[in-house]
N, C-alpha and C positions, 0 to 999 in steps of 0.2 A: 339424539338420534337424527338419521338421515333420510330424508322425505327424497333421495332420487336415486333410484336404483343404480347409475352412472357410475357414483362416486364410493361405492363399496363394493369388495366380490364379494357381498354376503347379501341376502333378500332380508328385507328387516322387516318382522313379522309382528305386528300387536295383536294380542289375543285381551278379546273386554270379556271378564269374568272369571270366578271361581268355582264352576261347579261342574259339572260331567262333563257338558260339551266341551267347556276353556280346558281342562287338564286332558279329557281323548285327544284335543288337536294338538295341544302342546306334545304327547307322547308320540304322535302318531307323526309329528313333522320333523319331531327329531329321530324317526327311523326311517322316516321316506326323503327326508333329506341331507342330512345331517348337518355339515357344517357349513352345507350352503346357504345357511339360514341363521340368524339371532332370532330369539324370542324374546320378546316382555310382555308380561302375564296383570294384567291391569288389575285386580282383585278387591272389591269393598270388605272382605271379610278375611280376618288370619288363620281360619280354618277352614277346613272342605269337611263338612258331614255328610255321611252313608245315610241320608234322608230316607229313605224306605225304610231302613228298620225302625224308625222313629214309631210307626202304628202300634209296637209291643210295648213303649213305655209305661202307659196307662195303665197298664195288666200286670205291671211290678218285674216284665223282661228289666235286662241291663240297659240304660242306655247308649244307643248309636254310637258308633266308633266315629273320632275326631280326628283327623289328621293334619297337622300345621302346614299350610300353603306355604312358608317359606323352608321346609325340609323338604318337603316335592320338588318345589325352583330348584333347591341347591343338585337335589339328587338330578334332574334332566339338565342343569346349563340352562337354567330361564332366570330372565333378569326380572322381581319379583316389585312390582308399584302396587302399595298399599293403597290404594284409591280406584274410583269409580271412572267409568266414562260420563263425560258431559255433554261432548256433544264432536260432531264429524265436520271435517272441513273438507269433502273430495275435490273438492277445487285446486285444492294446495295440497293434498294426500297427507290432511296432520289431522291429529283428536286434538280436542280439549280435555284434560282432566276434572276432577271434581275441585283438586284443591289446588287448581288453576294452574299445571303444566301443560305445555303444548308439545307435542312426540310428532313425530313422522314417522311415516309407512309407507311401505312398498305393497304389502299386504296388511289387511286385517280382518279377524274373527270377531266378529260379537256375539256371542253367549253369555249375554245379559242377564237372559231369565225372563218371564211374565211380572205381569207386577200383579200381585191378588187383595181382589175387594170381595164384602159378601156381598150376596146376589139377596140375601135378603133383610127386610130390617130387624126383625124377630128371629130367636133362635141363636144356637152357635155355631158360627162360622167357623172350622177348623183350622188352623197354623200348622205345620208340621215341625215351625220352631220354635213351639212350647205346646204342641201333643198332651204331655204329661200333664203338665201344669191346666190347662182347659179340661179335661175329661176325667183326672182325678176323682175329683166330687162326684162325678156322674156313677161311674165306675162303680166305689164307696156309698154309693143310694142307689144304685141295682141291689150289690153286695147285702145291704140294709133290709131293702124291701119295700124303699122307701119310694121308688121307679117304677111302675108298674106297664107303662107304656113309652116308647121311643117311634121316632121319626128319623129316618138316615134321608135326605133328601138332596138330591144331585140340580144344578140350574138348569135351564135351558142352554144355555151356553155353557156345554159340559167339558170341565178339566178330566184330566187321567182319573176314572171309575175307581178302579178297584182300591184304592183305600176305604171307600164307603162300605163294600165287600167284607173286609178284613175286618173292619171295625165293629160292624152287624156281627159276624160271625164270634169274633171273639168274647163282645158283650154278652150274645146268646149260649154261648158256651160258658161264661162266668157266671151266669145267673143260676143254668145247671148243676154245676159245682155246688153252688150255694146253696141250691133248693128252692130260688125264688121264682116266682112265676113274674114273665117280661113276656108282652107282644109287642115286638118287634116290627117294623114295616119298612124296606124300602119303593122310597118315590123318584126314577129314571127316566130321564127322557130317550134311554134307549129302548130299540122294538126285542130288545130279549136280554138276558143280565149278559153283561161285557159282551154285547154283542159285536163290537171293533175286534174280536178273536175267533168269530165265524161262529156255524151250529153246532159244531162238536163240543169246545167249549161252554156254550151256552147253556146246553142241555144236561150237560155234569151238572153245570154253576145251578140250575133250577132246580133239580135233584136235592141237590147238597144242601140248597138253603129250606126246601119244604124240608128235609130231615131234620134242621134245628129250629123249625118251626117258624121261620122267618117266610114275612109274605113280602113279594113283591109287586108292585102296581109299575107297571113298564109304559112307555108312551107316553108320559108324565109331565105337564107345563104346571109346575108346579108353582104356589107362591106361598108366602107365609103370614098372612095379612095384619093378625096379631098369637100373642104367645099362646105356642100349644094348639095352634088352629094350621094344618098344611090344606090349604086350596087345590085340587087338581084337576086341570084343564086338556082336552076336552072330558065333559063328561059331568060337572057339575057337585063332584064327591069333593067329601069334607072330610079330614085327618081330625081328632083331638084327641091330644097327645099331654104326656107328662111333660117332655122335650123334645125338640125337635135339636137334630145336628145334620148343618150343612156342609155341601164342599162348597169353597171360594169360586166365584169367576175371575178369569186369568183374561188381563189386557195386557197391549204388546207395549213394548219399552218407552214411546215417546219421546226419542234420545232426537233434538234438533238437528238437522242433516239426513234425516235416516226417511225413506219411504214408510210409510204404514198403509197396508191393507185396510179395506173397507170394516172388515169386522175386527176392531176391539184393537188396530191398529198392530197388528203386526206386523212384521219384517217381509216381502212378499222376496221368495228365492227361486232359484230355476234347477234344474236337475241336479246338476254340480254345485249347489247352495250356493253360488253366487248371489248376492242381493239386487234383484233386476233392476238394470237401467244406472247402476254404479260400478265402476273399471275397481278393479282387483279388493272391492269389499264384499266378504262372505259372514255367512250369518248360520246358528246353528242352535238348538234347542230349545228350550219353549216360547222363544223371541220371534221366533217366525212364523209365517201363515199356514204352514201343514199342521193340519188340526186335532195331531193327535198329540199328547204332551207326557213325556216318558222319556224315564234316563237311558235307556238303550234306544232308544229312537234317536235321540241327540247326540250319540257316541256315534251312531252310524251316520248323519247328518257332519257330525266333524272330521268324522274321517273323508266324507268326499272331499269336504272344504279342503281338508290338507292336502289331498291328493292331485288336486288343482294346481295349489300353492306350490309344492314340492316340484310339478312339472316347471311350473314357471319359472322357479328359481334353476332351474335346467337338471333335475334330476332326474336319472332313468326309469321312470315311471307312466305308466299310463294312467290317467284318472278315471274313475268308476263314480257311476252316478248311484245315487243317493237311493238305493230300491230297499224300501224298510220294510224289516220285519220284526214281530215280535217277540219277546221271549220274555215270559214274568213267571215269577212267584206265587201263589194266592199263601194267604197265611189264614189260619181260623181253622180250619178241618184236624181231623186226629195225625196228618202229616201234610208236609206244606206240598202245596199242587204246584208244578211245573206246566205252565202252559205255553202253548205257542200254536203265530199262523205267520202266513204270509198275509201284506196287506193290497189289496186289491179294490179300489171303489170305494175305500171307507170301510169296509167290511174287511173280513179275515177268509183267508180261504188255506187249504193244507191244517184245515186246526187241530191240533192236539192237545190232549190234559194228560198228566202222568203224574203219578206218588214218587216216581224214579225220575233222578233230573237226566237231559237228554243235550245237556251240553256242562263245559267247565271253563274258569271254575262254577259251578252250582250256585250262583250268586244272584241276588234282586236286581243290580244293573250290568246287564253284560253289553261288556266296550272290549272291544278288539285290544285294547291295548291299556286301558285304565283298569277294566278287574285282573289281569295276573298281574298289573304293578302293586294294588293293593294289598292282592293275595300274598303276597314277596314279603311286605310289611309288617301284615300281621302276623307272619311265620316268625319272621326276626325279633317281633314283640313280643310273643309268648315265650 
């Protein structure tokens, strides 16, 4: 590759990752620009998983749709490196690879990902890439009778909620099934359940969870001190529990060259996902310092980035900044809930909940340009 825009009519474009953000910008650069641009798609993994349905496996759902990253490359014209990024040179506008090649850019996307640790030493820490394989047994000792009390417990430095959500909900709906009796609790350090979707949402979401019996303790600095004991602060209350299950704290990439924000080292970007204080590198999904972490978040974060990129490479485009909103799924209720808001201040405003989906396709991640490609796929698969 060629680190100077001079010596090609084409913008040569790296994209670091395989997952929402890296495949939206990919889709999304080759519609807003087309051929004014190569891609190369850096990818540490041969597959792209539909991670959100990953929360049904446990529950004997099908497992999550897999789609091979090198049938996507062929299908958009993206030149497909099986390896990681290592590290940024923008001095010279080149990456380091993992397994030690050096590429040039004109541009690049990093959509790395978070790296996720548990936030506590006791308990389980969730994976969403082995879901099944971790809550299996749990599931099978509700199922039992063997379970009589759980713990869903969110960090202080809280990742994307609503899995915690789903998980609560579907446990306490399996137990029903079963006939066994489970007290359920979750512990959030938000001021009302999925409160990043505003009070409309909220007030369903409290609803819904006192009707399967499920309590929630909100405002929650939770710790886990030893097993089956949840500490929560303020306030001096004590959990003892059967099990406790947590979500992961998400820390930002730590890729050498790259800025990291104060908190947990994330990517720090500016309206148009540029990565502040570095010439034509952008950054986009949970790598970066907007603190919400969600694959429709990342889709709309990549599409600004491309829309930048696209101008640059002189296509007729105007770029649009980066204004997120949300649109998820809840899974767990007698039909899956379609919610949504705009985001404003951390908080959600415009929020709505519906049993009827209010966008398409009707999908857990909506990206402007990656759910009807996938949609496309799985038509042609069945």
């Amino acid at each position: 590759m060629n680190s100077s825009a001079t010596l090609t009519p084409r913008t040569e474009v790296v994209i670091a990752g395989g997952g929402v953000a890296a495949l939206e910008a990919a889709l999304a650069l080759r519609d807003l620009a087309g051929d004014r641009i190569t891609t190369t798609l850096l990818a540490p993994t041969v597959t792209f998983v539909y991670r959100p349905a990953r929360v049904k496996e446990p529950f004997g759902y099908a497992a999550a749709h897999t789609y091979p990253l090198a049938d996507i490359a062929r299908d958009i014209d993206v030149e497909l490196v099986p390896t990681a990024l290592e590290s940024l040179d923008t001095s010279r506008s080149t990456l380091r690879t993992a397994d030690g090649r050096e590429l040039g850019y004109d541009a690049v996307v990093l959509a790395t990902g978070a790296r996720l640790r548990p936030a506590f030493s006791h308990g389980l820490t969730i994976d969403d890439s082995r879901l099944d394989e971790q809550l299996h047994g749990l599931i099978q000792d509700v199922e039992g009778g063997y379970v009589r009390t759980i713990a869903f417990v969110a960090p202080s430095a809280m990742p994307w909620p609503l899995p915690i959500y789903e998980l609560a909900l579907m446990t306490a709906r399996r137990a029903y099934d079963m006939q066994t009796d489970v007290a359920i609790t979750i512990a959030t350090p938000e001021d009302a359940p999925l409160a990043v979707f505003g009070d409309t949402v909220s007030k369903a979401l409290a609803r819904l969870l006192d009707e399967n019996g499920i309590t929630v303790v909100t405002s929650a600095h939770a710790s886990v001190p030893e097993p089956g004991v949840v500490a929560i602060r303020p306030g001096d209350r004590t959990l003892k529990v059967d099990r406790v299950v947590a979500l992961p704290q998400l820390y930002g990439p730590a890729t050498p060259g790259l800025p990291g924000g104060p908190e947990g080292g994330f990517i720090p970007i500016d309206p148009h996902c540029r990565v502040r204080g570095l010439k034509n590198v952008f950054a986009a999904g949970d790598a970066t310092d907007f603190p919400i972490k969600f694959g429709g978040i990342a889709a709309q974060q990549a599409d600004a980035a491309a829309g930048a990129i696209a101008a640059m490479a002189g296509a007729p485009v105007e770029p649009h900044p980066f204004d997120p909103e949300l649109r998820a799924i809840l899974l767990g209720a007698d039909k899956p809930l379609y919610l949504s808001a705009r985001v404003t201040g951390g908080h959600g405003s415009s929020s709505q909940i519906s049993d009827e989906p209010s966008w398409a396709p009707p999908v857990k991640i909506v990206a402007k340009y990656l759910a009807p490609y996938l949609e496309a796929r799985d038509r042609q698969a069945a």
